[in-house]
C-alpha positions as CSV (number, residue, x, y, z in Angstrom):
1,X,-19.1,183.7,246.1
2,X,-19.8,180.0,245.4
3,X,-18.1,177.0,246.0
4,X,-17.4,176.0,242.5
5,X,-14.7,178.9,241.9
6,X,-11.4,177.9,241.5
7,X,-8.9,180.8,241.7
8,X,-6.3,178.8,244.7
9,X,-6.5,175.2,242.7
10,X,-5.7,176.8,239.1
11,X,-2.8,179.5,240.9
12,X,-1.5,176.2,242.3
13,X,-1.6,174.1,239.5
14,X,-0.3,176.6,237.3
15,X,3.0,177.3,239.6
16,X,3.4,173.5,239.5
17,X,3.3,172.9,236.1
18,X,5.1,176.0,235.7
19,X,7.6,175.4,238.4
20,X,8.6,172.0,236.6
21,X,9.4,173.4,233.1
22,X,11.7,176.1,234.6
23,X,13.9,173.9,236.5
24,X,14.1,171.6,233.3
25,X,14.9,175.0,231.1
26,X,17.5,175.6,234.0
27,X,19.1,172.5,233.6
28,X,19.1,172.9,229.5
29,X,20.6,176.2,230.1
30,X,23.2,174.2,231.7
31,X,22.4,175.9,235.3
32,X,22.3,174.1,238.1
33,X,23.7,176.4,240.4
34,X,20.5,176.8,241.9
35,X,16.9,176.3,241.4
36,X,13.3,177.4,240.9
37,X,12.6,179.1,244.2
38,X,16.2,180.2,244.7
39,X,16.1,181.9,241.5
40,X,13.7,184.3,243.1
41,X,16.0,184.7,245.2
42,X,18.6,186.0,243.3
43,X,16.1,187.8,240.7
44,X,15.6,190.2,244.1
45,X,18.9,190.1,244.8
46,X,19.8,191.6,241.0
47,X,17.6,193.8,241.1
48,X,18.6,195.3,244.6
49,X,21.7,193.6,246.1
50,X,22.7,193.8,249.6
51,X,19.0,193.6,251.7
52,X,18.1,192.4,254.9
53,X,16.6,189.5,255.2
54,X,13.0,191.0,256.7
55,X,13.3,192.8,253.0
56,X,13.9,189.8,251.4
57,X,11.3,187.6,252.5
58,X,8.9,190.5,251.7
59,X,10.2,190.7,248.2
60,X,9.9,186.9,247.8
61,X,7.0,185.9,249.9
62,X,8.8,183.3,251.3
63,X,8.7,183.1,255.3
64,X,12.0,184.0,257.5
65,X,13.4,180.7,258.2
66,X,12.2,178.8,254.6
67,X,14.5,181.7,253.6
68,X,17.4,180.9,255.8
69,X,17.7,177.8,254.9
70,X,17.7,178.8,251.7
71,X,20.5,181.6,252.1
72,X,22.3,178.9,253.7
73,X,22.1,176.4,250.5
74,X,23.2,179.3,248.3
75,X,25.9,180.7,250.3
76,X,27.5,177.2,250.3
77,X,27.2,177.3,246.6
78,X,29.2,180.8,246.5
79,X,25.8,182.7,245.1
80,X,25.7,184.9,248.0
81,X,27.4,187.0,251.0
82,X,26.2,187.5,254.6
83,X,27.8,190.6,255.5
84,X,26.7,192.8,258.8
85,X,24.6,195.6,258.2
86,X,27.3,199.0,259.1
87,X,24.2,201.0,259.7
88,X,22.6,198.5,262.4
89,X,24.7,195.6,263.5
90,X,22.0,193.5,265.0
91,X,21.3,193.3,260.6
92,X,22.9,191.6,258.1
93,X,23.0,192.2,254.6
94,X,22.1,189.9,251.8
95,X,24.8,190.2,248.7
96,X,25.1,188.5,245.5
97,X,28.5,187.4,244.3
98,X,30.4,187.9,241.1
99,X,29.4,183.6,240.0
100,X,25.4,184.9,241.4
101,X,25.7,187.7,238.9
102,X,27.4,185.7,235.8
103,X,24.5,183.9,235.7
104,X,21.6,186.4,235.1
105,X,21.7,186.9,231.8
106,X,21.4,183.1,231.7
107,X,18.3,183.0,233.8
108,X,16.7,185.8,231.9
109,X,16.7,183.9,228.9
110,X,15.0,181.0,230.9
111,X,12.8,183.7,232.4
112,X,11.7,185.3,229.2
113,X,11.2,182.1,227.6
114,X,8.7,181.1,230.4
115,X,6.8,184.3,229.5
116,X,6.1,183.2,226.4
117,X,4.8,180.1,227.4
118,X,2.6,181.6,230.1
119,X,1.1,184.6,227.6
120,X,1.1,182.4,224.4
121,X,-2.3,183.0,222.2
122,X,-3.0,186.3,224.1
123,X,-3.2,189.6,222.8
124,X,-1.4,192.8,224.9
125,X,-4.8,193.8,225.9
126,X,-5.4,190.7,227.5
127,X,-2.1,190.9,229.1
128,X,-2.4,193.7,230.6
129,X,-6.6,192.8,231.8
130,X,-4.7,189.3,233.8
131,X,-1.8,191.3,235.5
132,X,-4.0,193.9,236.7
133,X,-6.6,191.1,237.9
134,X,-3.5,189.2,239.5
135,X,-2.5,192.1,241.3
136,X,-5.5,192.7,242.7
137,X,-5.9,188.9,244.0
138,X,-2.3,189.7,245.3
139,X,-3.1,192.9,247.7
140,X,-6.2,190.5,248.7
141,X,-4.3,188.1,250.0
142,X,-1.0,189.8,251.0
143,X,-3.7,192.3,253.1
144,X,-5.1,189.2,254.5
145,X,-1.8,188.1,255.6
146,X,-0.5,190.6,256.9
147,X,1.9,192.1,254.4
């Protein structure tokens, strides 16, 4: 492989430029809840509420104590519940609550119109050829690391 691919600088520029226009579509939307990164957060969270925080930080990629820290931030805002794990009390559970989950449909909107913006000009086909490709990067580097 030579030197003069790309692949890390364009991901990162692309999740910065990308990163900026969702948490000014978050602020139009009139959320300010919570952010970018947190709003990962929570998308995990809607999907599959009350998680340990291990499953968590696998979900979201982000490491154990950038996502305490984070848990902390949002559970002073009232998006979410520590509660202890009944099965395993050394656990505890990650919960959204009912203001986390008033705001989804709100944050799907965003979402889906940051879709647009990231597939506009290509065709389904081509779609489909970049998400497979990105997956692939994805178990390259999530083998690499461990995950």
């Amino acid at each position: 492989m030579t030197a003069d691919r790309r692949i890390g600088f364009l991901i990162s520029l692309i999740k910065q430029y990308g990163g900026r226009i969702f948490e000014k579509m978050l602020v139009e939307h009139g959320i300010e809840e919570f952010n970018g990164p947190q709003g990962r957060i929570l998308y995990v969270l809607w999907n599959k509420d009350a998680i340990a925080i291990q499953e968590l930080s696998g979900e979201t990629g982000l490491a154990n104590a950038t996502l305490t820290s984070m848990l902390d931030r949002m559970e002073s805002k009232g998006l979410i519940e520590r509660k202890p794990d009944k099965n395993d009390r050394r656990k505890c559970l990650i919960s959204l609550t009912a203001k986390a989950h008033s705001l989804k449909d709100a944050y799907e909107e965003v979402s889906g119109r940051m879709t647009g913006i990231y597939y506009r000009g290509f065709s389904g086909e081509e779609i489909s050829v970049l998400e497979h490709y990105l997956h692939r990067v994805l178990e390259n580097v999530r083998r690499q690391a461990g995950k």
